[in-house]
Structures are given as C-alpha cells and as structure tokens.
PDB file of the backbone (N, CA, C, O) and the ligand in Angstrom, with CONECT records:
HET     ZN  A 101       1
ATOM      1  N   UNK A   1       0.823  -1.215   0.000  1.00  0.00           N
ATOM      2  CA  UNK A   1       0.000   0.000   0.000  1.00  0.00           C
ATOM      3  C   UNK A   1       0.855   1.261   0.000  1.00  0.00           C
ATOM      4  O   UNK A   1       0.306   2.217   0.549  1.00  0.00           O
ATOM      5  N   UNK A   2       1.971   1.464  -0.450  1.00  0.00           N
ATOM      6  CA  UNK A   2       3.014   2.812  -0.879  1.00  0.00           C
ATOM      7  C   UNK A   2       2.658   3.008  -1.758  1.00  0.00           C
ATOM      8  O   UNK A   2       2.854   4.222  -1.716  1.00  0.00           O
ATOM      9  N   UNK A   3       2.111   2.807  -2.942  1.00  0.00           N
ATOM     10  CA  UNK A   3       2.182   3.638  -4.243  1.00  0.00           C
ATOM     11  C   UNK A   3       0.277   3.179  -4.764  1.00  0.00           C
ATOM     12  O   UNK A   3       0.035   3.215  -5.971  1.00  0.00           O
ATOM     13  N   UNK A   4      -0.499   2.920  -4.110  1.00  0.00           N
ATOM     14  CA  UNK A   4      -1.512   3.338  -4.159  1.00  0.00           C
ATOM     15  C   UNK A   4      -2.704   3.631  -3.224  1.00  0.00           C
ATOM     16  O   UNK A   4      -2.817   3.519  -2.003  1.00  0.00           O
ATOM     17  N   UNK A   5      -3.535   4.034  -4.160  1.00  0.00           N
ATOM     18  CA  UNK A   5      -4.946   4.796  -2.608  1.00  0.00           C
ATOM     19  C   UNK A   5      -5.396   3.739  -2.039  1.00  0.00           C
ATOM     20  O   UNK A   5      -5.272   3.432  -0.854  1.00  0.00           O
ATOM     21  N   UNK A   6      -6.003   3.083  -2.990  1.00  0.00           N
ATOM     22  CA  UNK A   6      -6.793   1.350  -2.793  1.00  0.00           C
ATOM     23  C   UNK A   6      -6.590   0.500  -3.571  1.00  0.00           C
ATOM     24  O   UNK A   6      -6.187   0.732  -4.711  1.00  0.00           O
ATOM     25  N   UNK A   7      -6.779  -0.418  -3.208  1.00  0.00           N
ATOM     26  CA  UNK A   7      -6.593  -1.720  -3.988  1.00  0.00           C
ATOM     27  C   UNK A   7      -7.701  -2.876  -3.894  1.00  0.00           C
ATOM     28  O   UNK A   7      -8.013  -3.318  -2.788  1.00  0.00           O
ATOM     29  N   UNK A   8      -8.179  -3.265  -4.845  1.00  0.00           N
ATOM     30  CA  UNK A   8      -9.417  -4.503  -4.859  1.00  0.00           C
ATOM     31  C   UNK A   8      -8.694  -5.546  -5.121  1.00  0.00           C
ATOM     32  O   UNK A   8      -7.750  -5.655  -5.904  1.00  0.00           O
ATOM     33  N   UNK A   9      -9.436  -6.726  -4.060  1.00  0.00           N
ATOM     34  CA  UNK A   9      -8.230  -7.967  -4.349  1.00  0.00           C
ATOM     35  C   UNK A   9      -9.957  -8.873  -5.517  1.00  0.00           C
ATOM     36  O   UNK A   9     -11.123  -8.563  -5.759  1.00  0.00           O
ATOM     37  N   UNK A  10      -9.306  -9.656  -5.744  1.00  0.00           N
ATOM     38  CA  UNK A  10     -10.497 -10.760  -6.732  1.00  0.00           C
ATOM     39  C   UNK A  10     -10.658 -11.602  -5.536  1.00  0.00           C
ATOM     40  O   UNK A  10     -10.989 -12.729  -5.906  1.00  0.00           O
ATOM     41  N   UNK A  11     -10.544 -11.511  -4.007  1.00  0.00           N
ATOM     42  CA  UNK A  11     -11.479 -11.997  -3.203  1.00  0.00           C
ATOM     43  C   UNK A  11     -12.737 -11.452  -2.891  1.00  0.00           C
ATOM     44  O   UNK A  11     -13.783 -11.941  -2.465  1.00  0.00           O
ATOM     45  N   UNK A  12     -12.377 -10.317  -3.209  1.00  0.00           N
ATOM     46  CA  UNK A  12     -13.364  -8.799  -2.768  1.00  0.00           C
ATOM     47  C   UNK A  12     -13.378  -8.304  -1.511  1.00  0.00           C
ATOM     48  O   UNK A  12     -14.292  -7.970  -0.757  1.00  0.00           O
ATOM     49  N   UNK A  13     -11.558  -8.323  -1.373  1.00  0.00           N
ATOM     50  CA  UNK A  13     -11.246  -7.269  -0.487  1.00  0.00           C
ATOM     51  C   UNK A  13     -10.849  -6.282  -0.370  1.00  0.00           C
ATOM     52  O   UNK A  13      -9.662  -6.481  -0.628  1.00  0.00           O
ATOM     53  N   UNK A  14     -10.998  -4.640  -0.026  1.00  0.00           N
ATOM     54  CA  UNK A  14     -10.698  -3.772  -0.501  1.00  0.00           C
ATOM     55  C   UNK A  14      -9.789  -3.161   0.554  1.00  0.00           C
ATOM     56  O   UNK A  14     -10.108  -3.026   1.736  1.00  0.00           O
ATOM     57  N   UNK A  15      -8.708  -2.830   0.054  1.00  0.00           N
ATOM     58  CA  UNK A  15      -7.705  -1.783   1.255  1.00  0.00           C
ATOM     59  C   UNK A  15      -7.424  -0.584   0.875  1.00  0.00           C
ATOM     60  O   UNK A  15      -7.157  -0.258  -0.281  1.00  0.00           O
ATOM     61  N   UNK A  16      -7.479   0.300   2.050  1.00  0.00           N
ATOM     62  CA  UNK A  16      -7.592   1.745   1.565  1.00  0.00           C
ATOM     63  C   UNK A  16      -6.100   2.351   2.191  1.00  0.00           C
ATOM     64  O   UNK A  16      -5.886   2.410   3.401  1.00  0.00           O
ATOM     65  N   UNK A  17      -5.410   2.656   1.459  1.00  0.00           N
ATOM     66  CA  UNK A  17      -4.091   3.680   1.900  1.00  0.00           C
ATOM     67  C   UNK A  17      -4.549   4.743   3.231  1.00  0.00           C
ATOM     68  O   UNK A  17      -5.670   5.244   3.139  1.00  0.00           O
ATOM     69  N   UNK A  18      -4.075   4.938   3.920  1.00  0.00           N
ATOM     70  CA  UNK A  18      -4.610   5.374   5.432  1.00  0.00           C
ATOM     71  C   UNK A  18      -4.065   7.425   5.317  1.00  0.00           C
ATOM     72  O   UNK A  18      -4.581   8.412   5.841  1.00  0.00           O
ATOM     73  N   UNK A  19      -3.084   7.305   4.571  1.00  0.00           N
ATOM     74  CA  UNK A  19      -3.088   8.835   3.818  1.00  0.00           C
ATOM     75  C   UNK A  19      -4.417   9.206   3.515  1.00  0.00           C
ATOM     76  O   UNK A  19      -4.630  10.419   3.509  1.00  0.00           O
ATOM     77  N   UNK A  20      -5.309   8.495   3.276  1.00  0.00           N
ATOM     78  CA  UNK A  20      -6.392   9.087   2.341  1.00  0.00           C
ATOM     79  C   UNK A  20      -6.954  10.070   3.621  1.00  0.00           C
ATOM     80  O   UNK A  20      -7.550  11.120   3.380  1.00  0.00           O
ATOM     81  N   UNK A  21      -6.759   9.724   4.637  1.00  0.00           N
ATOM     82  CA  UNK A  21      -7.495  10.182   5.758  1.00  0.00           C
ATOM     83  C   UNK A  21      -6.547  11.920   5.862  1.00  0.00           C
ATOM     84  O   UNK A  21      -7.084  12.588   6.745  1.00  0.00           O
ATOM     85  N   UNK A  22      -6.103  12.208   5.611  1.00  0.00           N
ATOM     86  CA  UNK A  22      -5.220  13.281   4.844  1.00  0.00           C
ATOM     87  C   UNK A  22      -5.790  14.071   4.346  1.00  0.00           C
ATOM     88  O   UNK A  22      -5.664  15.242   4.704  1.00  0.00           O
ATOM     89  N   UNK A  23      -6.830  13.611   3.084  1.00  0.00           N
ATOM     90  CA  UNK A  23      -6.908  14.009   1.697  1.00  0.00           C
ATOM     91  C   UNK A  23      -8.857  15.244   2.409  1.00  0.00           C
ATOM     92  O   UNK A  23      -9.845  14.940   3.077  1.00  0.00           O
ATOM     93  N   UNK A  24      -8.580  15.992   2.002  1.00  0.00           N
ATOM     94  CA  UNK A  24     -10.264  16.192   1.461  1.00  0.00           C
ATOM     95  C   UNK A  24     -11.568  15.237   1.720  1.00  0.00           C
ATOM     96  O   UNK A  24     -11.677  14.252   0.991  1.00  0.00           O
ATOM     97  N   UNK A  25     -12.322  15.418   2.478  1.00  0.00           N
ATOM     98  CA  UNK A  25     -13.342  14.152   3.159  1.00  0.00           C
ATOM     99  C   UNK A  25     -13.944  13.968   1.540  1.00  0.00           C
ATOM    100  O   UNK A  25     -14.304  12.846   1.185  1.00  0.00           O
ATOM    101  N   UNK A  26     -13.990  14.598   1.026  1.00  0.00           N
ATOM    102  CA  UNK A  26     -14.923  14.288  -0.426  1.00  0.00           C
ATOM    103  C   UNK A  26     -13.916  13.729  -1.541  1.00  0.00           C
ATOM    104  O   UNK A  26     -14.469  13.265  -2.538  1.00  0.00           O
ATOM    105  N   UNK A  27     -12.095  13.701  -1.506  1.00  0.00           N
ATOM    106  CA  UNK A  27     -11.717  13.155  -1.826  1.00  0.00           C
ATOM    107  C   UNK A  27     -11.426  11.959  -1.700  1.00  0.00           C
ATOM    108  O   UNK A  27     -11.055  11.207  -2.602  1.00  0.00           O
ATOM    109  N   UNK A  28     -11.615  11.632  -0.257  1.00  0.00           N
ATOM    110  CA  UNK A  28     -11.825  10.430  -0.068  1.00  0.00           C
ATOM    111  C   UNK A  28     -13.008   9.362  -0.045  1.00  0.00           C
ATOM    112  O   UNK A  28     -12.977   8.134   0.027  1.00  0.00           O
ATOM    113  N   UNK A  29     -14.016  10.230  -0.130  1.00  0.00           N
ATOM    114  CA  UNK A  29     -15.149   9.586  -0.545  1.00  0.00           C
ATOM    115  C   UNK A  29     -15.493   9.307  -1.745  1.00  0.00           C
ATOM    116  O   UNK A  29     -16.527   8.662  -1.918  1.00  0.00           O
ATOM    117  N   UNK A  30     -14.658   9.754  -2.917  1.00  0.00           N
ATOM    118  CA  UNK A  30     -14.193   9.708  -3.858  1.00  0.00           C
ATOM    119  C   UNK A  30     -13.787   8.118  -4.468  1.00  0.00           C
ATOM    120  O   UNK A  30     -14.402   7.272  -5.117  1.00  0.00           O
ATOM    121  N   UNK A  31     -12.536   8.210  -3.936  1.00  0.00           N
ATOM    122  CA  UNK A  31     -11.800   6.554  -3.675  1.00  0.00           C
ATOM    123  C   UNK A  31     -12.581   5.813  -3.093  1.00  0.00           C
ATOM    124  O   UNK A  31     -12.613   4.691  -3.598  1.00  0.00           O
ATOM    125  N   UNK A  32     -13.168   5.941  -2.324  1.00  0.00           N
ATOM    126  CA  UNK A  32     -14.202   4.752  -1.850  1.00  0.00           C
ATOM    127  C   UNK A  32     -14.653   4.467  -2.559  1.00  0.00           C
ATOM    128  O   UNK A  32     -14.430   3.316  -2.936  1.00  0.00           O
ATOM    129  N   UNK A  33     -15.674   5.332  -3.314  1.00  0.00           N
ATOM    130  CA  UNK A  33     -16.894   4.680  -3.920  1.00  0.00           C
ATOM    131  C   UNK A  33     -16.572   4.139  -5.379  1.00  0.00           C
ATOM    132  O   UNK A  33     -17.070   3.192  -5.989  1.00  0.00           O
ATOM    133  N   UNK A  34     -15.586   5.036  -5.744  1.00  0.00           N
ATOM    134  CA  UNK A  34     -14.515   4.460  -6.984  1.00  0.00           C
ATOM    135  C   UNK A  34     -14.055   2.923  -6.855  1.00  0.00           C
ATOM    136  O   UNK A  34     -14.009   2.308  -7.921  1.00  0.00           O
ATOM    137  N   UNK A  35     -13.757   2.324  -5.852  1.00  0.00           N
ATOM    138  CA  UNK A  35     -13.125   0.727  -5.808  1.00  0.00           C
ATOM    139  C   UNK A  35     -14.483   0.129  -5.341  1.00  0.00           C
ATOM    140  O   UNK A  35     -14.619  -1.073  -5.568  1.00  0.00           O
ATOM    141  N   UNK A  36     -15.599   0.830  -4.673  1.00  0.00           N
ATOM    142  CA  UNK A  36     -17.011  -0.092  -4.316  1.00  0.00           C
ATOM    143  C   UNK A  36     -17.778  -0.625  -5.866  1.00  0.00           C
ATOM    144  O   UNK A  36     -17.956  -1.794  -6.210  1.00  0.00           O
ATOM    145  N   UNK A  37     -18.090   0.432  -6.516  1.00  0.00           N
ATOM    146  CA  UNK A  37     -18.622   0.459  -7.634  1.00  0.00           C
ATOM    147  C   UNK A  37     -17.515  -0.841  -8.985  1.00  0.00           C
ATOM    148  O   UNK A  37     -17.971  -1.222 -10.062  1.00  0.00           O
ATOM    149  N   UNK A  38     -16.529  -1.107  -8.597  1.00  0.00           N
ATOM    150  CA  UNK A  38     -15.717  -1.629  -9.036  1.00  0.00           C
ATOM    151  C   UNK A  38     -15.894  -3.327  -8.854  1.00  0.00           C
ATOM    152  O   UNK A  38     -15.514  -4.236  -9.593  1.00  0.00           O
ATOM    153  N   UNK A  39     -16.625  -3.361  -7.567  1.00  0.00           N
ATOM    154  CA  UNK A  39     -17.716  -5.079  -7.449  1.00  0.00           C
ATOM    155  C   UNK A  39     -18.350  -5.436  -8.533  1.00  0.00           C
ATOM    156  O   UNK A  39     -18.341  -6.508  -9.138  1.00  0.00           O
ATOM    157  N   UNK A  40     -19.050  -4.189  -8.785  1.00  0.00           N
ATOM    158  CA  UNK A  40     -19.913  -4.734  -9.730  1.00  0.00           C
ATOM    159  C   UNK A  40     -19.872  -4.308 -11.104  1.00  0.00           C
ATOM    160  O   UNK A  40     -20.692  -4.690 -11.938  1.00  0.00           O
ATOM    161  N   UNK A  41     -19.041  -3.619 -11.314  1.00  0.00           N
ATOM    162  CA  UNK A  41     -18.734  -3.129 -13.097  1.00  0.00           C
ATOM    163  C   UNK A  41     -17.048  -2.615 -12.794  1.00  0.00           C
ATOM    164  O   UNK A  41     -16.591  -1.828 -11.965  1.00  0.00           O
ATOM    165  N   UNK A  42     -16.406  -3.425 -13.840  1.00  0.00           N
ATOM    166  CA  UNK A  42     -15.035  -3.914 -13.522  1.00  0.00           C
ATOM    167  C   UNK A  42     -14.114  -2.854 -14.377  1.00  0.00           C
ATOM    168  O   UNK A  42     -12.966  -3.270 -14.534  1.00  0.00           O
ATOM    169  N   UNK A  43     -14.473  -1.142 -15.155  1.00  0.00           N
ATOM    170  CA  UNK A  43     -14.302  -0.951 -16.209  1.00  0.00           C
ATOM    171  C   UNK A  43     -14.741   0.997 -15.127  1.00  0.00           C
ATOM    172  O   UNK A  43     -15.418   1.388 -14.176  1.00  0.00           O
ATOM    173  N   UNK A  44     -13.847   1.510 -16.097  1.00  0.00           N
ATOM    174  CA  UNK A  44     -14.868   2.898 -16.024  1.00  0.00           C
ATOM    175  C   UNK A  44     -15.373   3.003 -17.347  1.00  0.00           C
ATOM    176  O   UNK A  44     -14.824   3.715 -18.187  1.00  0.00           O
ATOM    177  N   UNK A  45     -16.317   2.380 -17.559  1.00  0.00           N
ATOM    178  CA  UNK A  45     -17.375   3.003 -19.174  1.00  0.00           C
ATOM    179  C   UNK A  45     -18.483   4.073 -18.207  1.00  0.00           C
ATOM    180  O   UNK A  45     -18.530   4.550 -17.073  1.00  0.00           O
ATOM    181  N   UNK A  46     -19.440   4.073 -19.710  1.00  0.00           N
ATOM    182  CA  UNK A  46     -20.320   4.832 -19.709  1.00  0.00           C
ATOM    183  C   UNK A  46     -21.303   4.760 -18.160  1.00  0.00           C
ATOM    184  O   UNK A  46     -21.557   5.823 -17.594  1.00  0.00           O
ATOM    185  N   UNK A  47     -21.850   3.303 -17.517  1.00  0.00           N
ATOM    186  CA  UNK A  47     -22.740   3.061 -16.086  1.00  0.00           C
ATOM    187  C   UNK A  47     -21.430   3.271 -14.955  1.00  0.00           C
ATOM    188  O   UNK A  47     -21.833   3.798 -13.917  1.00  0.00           O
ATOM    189  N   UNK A  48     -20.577   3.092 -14.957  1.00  0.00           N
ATOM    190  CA  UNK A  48     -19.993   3.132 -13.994  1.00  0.00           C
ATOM    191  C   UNK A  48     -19.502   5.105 -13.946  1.00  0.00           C
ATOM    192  O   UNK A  48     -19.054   5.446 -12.851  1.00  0.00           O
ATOM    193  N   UNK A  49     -19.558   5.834 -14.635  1.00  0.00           N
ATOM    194  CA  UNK A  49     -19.343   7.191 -14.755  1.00  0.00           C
ATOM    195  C   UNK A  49     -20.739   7.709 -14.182  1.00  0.00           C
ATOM    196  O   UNK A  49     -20.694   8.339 -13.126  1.00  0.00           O
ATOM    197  N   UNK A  50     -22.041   7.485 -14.823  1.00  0.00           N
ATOM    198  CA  UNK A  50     -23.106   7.751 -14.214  1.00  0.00           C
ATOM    199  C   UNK A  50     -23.783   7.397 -12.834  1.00  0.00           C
ATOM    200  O   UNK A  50     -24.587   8.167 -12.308  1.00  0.00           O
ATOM    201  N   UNK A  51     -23.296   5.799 -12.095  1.00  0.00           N
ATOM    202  CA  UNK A  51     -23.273   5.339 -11.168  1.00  0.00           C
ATOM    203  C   UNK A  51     -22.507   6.547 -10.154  1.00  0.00           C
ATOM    204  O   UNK A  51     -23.055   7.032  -9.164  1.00  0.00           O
ATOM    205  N   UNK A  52     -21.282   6.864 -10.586  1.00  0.00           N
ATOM    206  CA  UNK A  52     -20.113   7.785  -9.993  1.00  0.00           C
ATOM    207  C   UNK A  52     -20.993   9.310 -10.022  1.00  0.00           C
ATOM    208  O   UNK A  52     -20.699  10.122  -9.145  1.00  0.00           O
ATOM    209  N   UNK A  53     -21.782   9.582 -10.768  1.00  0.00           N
ATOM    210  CA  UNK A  53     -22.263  10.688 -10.825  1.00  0.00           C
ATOM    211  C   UNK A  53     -23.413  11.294  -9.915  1.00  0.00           C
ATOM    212  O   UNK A  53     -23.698  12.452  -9.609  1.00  0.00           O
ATOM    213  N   UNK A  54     -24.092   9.766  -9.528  1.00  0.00           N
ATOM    214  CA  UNK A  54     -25.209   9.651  -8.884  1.00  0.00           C
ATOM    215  C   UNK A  54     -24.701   9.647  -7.716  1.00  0.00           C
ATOM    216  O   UNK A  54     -25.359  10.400  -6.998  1.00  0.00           O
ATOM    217  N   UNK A  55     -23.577   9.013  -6.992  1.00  0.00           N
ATOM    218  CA  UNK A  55     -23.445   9.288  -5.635  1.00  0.00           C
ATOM    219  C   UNK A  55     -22.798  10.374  -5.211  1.00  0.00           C
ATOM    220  O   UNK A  55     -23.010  11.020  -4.185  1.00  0.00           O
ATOM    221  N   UNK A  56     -21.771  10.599  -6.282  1.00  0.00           N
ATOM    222  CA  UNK A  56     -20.893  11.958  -5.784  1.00  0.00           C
ATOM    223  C   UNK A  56     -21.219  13.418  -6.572  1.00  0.00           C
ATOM    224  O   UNK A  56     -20.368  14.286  -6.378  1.00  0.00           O
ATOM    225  N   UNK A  57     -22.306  13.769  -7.401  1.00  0.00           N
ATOM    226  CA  UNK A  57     -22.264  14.491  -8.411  1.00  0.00           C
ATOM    227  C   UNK A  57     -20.837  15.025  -9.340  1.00  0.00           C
ATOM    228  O   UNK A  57     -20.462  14.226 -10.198  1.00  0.00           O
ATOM    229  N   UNK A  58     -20.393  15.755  -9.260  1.00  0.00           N
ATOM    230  CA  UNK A  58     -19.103  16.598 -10.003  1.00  0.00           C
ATOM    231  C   UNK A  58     -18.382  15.575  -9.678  1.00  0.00           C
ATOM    232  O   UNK A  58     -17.362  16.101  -9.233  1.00  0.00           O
ATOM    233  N   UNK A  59     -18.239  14.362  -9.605  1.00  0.00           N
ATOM    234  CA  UNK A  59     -16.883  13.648  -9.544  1.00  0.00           C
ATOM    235  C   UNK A  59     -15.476  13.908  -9.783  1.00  0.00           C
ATOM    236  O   UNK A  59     -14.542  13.641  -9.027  1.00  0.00           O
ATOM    237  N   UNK A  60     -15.427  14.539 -11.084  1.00  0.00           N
ATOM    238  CA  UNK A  60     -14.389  14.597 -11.870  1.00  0.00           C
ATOM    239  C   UNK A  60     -13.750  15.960 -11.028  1.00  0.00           C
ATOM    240  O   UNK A  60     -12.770  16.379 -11.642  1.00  0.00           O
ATOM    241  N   UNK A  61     -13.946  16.501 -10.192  1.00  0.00           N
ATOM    242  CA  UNK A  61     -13.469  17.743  -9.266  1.00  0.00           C
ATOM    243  C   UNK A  61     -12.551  16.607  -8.374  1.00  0.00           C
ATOM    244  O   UNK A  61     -11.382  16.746  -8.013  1.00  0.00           O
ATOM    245  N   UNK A  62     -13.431  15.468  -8.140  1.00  0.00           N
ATOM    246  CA  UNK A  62     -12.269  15.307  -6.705  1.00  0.00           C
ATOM    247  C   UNK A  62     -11.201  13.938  -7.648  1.00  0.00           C
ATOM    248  O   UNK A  62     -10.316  13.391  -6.990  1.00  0.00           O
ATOM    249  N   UNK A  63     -11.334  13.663  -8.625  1.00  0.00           N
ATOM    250  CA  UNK A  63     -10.442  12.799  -9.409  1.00  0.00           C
ATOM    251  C   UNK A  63      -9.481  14.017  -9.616  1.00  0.00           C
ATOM    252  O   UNK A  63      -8.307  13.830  -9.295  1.00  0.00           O
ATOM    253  N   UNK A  64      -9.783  15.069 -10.043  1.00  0.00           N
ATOM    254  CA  UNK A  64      -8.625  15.972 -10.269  1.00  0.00           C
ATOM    255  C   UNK A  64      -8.030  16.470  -9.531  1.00  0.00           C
ATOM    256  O   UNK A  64      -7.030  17.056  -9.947  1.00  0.00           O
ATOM    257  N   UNK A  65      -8.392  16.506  -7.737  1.00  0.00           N
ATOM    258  CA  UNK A  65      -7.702  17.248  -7.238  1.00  0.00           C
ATOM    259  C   UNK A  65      -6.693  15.928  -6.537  1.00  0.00           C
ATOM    260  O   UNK A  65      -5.510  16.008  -6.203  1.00  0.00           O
ATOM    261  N   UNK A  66      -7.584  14.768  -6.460  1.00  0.00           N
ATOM    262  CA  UNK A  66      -6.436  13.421  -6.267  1.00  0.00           C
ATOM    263  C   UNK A  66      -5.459  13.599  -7.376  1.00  0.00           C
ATOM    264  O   UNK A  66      -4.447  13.316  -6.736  1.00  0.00           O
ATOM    265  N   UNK A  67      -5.162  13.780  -8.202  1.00  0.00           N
ATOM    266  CA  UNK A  67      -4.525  14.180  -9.791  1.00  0.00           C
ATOM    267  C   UNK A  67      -3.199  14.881  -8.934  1.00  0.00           C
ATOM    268  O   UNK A  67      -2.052  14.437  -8.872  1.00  0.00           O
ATOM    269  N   UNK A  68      -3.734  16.087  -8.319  1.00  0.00           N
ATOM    270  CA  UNK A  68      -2.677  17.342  -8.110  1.00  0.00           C
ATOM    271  C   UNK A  68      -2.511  16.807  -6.633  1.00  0.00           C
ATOM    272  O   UNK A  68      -1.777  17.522  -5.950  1.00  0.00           O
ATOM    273  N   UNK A  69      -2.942  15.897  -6.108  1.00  0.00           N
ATOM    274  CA  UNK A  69      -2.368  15.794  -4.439  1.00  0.00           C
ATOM    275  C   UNK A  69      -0.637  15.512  -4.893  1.00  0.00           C
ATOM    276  O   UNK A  69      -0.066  14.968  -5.839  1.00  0.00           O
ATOM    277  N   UNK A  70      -0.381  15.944  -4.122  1.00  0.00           N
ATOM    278  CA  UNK A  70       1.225  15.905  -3.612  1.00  0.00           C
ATOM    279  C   UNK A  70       1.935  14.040  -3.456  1.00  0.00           C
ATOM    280  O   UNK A  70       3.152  13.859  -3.487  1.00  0.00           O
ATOM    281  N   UNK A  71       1.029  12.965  -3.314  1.00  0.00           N
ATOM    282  CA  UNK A  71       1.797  11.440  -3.212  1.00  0.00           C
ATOM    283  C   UNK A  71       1.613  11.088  -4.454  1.00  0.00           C
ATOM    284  O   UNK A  71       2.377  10.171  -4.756  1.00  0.00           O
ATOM    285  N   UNK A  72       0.563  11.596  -5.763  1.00  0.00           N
ATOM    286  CA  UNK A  72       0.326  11.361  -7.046  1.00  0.00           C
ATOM    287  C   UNK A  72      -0.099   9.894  -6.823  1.00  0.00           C
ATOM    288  O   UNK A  72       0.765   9.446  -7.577  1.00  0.00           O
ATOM    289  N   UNK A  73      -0.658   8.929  -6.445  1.00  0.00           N
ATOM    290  CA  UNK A  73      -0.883   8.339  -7.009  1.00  0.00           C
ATOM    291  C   UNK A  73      -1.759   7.461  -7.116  1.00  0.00           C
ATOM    292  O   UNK A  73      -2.674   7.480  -6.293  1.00  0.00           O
ATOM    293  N   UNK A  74      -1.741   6.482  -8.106  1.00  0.00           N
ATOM    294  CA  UNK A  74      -2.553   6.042  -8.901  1.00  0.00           C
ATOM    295  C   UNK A  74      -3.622   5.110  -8.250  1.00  0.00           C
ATOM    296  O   UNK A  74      -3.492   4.192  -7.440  1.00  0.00           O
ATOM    297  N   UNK A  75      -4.743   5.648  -8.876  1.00  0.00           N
ATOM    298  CA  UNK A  75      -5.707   4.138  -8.312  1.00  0.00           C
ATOM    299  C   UNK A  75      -6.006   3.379  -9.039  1.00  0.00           C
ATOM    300  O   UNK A  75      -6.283   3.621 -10.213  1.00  0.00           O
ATOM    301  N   UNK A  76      -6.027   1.636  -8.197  1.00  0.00           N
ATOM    302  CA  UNK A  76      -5.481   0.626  -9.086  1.00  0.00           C
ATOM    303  C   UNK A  76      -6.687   0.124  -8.983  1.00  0.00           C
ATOM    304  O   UNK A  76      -7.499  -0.021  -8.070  1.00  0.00           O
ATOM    305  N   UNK A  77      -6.607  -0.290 -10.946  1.00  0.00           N
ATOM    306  CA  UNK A  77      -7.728  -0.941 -11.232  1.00  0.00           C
ATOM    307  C   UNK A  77      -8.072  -2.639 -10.828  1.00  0.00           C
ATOM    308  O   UNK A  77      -7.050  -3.205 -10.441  1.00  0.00           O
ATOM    309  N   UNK A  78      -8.708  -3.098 -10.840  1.00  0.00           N
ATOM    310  CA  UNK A  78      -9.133  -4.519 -10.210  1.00  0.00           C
ATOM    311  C   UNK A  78      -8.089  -5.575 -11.189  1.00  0.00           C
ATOM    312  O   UNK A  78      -7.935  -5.365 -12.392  1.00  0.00           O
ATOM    313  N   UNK A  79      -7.607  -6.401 -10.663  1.00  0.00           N
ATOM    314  CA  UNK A  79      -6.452  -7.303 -11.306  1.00  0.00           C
ATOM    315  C   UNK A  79      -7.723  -8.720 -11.796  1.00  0.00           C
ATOM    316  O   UNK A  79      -7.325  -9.735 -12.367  1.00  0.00           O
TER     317      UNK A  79
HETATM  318 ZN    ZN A 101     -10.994   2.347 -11.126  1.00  0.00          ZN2+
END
C-alpha cells in the first residue's frame, strides 16, 4: 500500500491507503466509492461514470484534485 490509494483484491477485499485520511473528506469519498462500484462493473465506461455521478455528483473535481495531491498516485484498477 506505498504507491496506491486502494486496492481490490479478486477476493473482494478492498484496502484503503490510510493517507487518504489526509486528503479532502470528499476526496476520499471519492476513492471509496470508486473501488465499491468496481464489485460490480469492472471498467470505467459509460454506467460506472453515471453510477459515480449519482453518488458523488461533479466527480471529476475530486479525481482531479487526487490528480494534483502531492503522493500522485494512482488508483489501481481490479487485477
Ligand atoms: Zn478504477
């Protein structure tokens, strides 16, 4: 857990980098719901953007400001 926020295992366990607690409460609610939504649609397409839209509205505000946080990095997609 050094070089990312969260991680989904294919048991469907999810671990969250403890920095996040750091970050912006809405950035981190961000990452949450980003690796939850990730149970059930394995992809960012088109339902999983609108899914993302419906819980967090403006999403793409707190993806960008995770973007410019200062540890940069990446959230990992489901293996
Ligand atoms: Zn993702």
């Amino acid at each position: 857990m050094k070089n990312k926020w969260a991680s989904c295992s294919t048991a469907g366990n999810l671990t969250f980098n403890s920095e996040l607690l750091n970050l912006d409460k809405n950035v981190g609610d961000y990452v949450i719901v980003h690796e939850l939504l990730h149970f059930n649609i394995p992809n960012h397409g088109r339902l999983w953007k609108s899914l993302m839209r419906a819980y967090l509205g403006e999403y793409e505000r707190y993806e960008e400001k995770l973007r410019k946080s200062a540890h940069q990095k990446a959230l990992l997609r489901p293996q």
